[in-house]
N, C-alpha and C positions, 0 to 999 in steps of 0.2 A: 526454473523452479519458482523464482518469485513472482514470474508473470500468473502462475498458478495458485500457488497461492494467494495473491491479491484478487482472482474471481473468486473464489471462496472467502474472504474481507466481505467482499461488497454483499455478497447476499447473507451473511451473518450479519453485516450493518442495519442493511435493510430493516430486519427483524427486530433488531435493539432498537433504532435509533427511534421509535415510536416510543417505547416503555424511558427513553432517556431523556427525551424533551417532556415530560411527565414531571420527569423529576428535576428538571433545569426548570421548570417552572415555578414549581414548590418552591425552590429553591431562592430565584429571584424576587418573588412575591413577599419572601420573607425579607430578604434583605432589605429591599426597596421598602416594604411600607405599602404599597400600594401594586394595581395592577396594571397602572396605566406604563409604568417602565417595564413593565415586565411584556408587555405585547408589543410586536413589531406591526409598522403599519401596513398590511398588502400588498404588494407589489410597487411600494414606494421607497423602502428600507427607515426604521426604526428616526427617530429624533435624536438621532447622538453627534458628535465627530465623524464617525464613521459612516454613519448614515449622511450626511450631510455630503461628503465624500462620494457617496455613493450615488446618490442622486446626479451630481456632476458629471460622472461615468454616463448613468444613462442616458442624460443631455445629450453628452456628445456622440453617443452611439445612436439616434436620433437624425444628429447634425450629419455622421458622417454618414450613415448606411440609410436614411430615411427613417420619415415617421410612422411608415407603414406597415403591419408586421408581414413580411414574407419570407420565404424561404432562403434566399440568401442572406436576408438579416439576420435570422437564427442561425445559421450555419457560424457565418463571423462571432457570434456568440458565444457560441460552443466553442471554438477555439481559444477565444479570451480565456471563458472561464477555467479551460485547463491550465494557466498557468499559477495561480494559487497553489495547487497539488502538484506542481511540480519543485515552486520555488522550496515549499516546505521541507518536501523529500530532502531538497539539498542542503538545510537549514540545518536538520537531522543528523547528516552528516560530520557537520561542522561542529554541532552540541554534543554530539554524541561521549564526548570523549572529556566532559566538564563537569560530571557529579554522578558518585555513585562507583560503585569496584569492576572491575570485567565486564562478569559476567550478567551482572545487573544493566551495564550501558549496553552491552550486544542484546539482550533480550528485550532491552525500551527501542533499542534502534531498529531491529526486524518488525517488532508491531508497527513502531510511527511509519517504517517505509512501506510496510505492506498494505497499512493505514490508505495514506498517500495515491500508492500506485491504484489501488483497488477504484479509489473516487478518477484518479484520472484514464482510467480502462472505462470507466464507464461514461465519462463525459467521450473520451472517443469512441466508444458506440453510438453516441447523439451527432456526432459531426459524419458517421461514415453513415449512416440513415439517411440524415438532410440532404448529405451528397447524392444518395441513390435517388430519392425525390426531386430534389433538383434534376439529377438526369432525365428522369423519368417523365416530368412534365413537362422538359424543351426548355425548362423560364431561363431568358439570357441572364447571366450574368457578369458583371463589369471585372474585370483581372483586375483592374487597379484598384476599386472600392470596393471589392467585395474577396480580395484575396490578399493582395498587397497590404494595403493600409490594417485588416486585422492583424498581420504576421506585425507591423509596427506597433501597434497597440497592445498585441499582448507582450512585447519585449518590455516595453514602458511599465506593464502592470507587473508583469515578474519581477521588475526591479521593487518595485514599493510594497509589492506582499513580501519580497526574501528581508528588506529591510526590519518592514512591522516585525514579521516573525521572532526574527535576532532581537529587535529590543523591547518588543512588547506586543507577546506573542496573541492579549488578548484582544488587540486591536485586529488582529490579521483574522481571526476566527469572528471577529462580529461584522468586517467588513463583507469578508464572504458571507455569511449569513445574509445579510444587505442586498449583497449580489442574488444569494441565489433564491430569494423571498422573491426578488422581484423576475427570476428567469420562470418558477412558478408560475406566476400570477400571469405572463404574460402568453405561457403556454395555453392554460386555460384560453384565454381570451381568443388566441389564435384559433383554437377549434372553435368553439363559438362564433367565429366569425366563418366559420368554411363547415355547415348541414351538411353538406354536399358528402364530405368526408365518411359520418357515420353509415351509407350506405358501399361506400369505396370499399373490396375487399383489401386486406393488405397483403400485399406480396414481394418478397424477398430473396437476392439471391446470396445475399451476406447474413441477415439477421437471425441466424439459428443459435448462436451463442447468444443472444437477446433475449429471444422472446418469441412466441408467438401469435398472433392476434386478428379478433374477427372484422377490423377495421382499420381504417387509418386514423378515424379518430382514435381509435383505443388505442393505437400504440401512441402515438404524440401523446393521450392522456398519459400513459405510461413514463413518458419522458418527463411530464411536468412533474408528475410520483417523485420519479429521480430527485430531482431539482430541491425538493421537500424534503426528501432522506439528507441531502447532503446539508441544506440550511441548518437540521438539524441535530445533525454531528459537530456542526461546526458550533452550536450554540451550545451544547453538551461538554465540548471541549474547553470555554471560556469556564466550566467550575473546576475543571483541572489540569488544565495547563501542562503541569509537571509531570503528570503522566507520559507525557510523551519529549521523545529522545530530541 
């Protein structure tokens, strides 16, 4: 039941999270004084701690998987970035039970988890796609740096987003933000770099819970969509926090 209703999360988010970085705008514009803090930089992440932070991730995903963008790069990706949405979920758990009566934590904790699950259902639609195109195209890929070493790396970032969250839940929603600015940014660029793509029909024997679409660029654009939606749930989330369980 709640794998069900967290598909239904994600395409209600969809819809909002446009009209909600609108108003995380307004928002920060006012506070700040200006607009230069209120804009995150492209596919680099923001000028903060967090951004700074974030940058270093991508360094190292660079160092380990190469500077190149390919398909088992992204794939290793995808798999990091679902662990944000998971550590949370668990966070959730843990808070649930620390302000407010019953009925009011059981109803903050179903949204946060269904929250949760909804974004991480859908970054695993992005990892079970790459995997199809990986098959599909034959491209080797190394078991140890392109399977192994992600499952290490997102252990390590699970730990430090379950942290952020428990103590400062606003740092974990602009880190992500950071993250997925720049998973964006890089999608785009990926198609751009492969014309070849927008004439590829796309075809699928998994993707019917997805989507369906007249290319293969169009669905990877679709994914970068994704990536955008989730940036900006998560920047939505840094005006209120407390909303969730």
């Amino acid at each position: 039941m709640a794998r069900i209703a967290a598909r239904g999360f994600w395409s209600q988010l969809r819809v909002l999270a446009r009209s909600a970085r609108l108003c995380l705008a307004a928002v920060m514009l006012l506070a700040s004084g200006g607009v230069a803090q209120a804009q995150m930089v492209k596919g680099e992440a923001s000028f903060s701690a967090s951004g700074g932070y974030a940058r270093l991730l991508f360094k190292l995903e660079d160092l380990v998987f190469g500077p190149a963008r390919t398909l088992p790069k992204f794939r290793a990706r995808e798999l990091i970035a679902r662990t944000p949405y998971q550590s949370w979920e668990q966070v959730a758990y843990l808070k649930a039970g620390q302000r407010g009566n019953g009925r009011s934590r059981a109803e903050k904790l179903f949204r946060t988890v269904n929250e949760d699950r909804a974004e991480q259902d859908n970054e695993e639609w992005h990892i079970i796609l790459l995997e199809e195109q990986i098959a599909t195209s034959g491209v080797h890929v190394n078991p140890i740096r392109f399977r192994l070493l992600p499952q290490l790396i997102a252990f390590a970032v699970y730990q430090q987003f379950w942290l952020l969250r428990v103590l400062k839940p606003v740092w974990s929603y602009r880190l992500n933000a950071d993250i997925e600015d720049h998973a964006e940014y890089e999608y785009a660029a990926l198609v751009a770099e492969h014309p070849e793509w927008e004439t590829i029909p796309f075809r699928s024997a998994v993707a019917a819970g997805y989507g369906s679409y007249d290319s293969l660029a169009d669905m990877f654009r679709q994914i970068g969509c994704d990536e955008g939606v989730h940036k900006e749930i998560s920047l939505a989330r840094m005006i209120i926090p407390a909303a969730r369980a």
